[in-house]
C-alpha positions in Angstrom: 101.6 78.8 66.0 103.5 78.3 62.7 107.1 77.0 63.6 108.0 77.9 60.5 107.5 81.8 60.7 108.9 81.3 64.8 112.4 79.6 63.3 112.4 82.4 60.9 112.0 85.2 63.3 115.0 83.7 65.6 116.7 83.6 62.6 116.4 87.5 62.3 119.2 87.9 65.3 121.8 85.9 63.2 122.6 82.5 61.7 122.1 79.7 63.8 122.4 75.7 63.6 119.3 73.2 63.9 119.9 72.7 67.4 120.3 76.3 68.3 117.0 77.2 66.6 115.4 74.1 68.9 117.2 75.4 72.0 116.1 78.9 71.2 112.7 78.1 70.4 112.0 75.8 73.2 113.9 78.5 75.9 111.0 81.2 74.6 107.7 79.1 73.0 108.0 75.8 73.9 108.1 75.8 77.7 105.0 72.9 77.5 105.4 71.6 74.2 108.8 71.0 73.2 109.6 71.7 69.5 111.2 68.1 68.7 114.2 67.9 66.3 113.0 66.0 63.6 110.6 69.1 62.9 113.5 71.8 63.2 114.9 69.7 60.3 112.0 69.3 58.3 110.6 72.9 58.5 114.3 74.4 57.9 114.3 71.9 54.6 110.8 73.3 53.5 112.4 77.0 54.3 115.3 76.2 52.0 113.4 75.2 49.2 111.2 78.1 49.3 113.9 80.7 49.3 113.3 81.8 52.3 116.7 81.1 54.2 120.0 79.7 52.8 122.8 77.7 54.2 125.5 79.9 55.7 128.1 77.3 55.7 128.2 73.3 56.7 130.8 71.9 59.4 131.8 68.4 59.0 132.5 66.6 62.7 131.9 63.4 64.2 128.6 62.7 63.1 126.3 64.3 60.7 127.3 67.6 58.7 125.7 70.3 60.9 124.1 73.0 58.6 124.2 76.7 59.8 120.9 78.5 58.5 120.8 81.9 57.2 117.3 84.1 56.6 117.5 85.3 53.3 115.3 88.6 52.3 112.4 86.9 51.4 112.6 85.2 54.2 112.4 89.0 56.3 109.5 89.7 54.4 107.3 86.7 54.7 107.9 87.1 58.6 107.4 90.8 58.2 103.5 89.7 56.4 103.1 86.9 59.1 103.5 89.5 61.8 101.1 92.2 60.6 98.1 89.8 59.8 95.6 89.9 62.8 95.3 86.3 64.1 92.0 85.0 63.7 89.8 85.0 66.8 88.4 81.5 68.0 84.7 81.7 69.1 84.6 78.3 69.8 81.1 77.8 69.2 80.8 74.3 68.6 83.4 72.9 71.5 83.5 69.6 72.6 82.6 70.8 76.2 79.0 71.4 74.7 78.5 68.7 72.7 79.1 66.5 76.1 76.5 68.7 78.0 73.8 67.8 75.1 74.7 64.3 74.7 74.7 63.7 78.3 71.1 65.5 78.3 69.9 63.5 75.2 71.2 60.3 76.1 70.1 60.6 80.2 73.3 60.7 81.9 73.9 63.6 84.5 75.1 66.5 82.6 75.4 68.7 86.0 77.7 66.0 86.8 79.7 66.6 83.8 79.8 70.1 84.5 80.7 69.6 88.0 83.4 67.7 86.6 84.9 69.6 84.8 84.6 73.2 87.1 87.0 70.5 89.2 89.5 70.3 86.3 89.6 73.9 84.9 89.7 74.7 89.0 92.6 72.2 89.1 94.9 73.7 85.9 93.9 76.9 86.8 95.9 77.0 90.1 99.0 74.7 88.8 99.0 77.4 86.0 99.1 80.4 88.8 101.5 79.0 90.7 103.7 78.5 88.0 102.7 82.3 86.9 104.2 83.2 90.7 107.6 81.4 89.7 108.1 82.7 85.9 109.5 85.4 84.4 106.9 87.7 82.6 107.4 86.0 78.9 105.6 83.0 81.3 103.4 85.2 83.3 101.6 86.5 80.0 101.6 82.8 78.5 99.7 81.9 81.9 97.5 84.8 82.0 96.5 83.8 78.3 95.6 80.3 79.6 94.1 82.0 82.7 91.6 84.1 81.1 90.6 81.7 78.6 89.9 79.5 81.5 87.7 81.8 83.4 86.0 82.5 80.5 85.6 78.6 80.9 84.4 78.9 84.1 81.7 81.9 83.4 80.3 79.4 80.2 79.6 76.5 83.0 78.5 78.3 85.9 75.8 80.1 82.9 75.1 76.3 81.6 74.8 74.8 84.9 72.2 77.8 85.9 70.0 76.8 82.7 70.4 73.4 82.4 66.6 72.4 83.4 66.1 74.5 80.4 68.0 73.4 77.9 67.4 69.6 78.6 63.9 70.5 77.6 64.4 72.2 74.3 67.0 69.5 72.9 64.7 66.3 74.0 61.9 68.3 71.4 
């Protein structure tokens, strides 16, 4: 995900502070991984030097001047770019899930044991992640489904491995 583009695009609804953009951003893409505030700051600093927003005004308080951030219109049209680019799919084709199955064949350890393993675990997030699909609103149901399918397609890989792992014990030992 780039944080930078996400700030920006919250942005587009109207000037906002640091911790308004962190509140905002954490309230609709950071349900499981908090955006901290340290990188709010840093990534609005890196926006401001490229042009892309503009401080709106600075209110002096208590503490530290709190800067309200603007998106300028090159800002619009580098989000604008972001959005239409097609994300790149991930075919994962060297995972770490694979290299464990061969390095448990190669070095003799029980790779249907690892597998078994780890059905356990993807078995395990998958229903924390469905329960918590039952409880959210649908900007979390489609974040879970995401996870979901990716996990089932998870599950399909090591029930497929599992199935021909006699075979290919034999053809990386060659």
């Amino acid at each position: 995900m780039s944080i930078g583009h996400t700030l920006l695009g919250l942005l587009e609804a109207g000037p906002r502070h640091g911790y308004d953009l962190k509140r905002a951003f954490d309230e609709k893409f950071g349900h499981d991984r908090p955006l901290a505030y340290g990188q709010v700051y840093s990534t609005m600093s890196r926006l401001l030097k490229n042009g892309l927003v503009e401080v709106e005004g600075i209110e002096s308080g208590g503490g530290p001047d709190r800067k309200r951030y603007a998106i300028t219109d090159a800002g619009i049209t580098d989000v604008d770019h972001w959005l239409a680019q097609p994300e790149k799919p991930e075919p994962y084709l060297q995972s770490t899930l694979y290299t464990k199955v061969v390095l448990a064949l190669l070095t003799g350890r029980g790779a249907a044991d690892l597998l078994d393993t780890q059905r356990a675990e993807h078995l395990r997030l998958m229903r924390i992640l469905t329960q918590r699909k039952r409880k959210g609103d649908l900007a979390d149901q489609l974040v879970c489904d995401h996870a979901l399918f990716h996990l089932e397609a998870d599950l399909r890989w090591l029930e497929l491995t599992a199935a021909r792992l006699d075979q290919l014990a034999r053809e990386v030992r060659r």
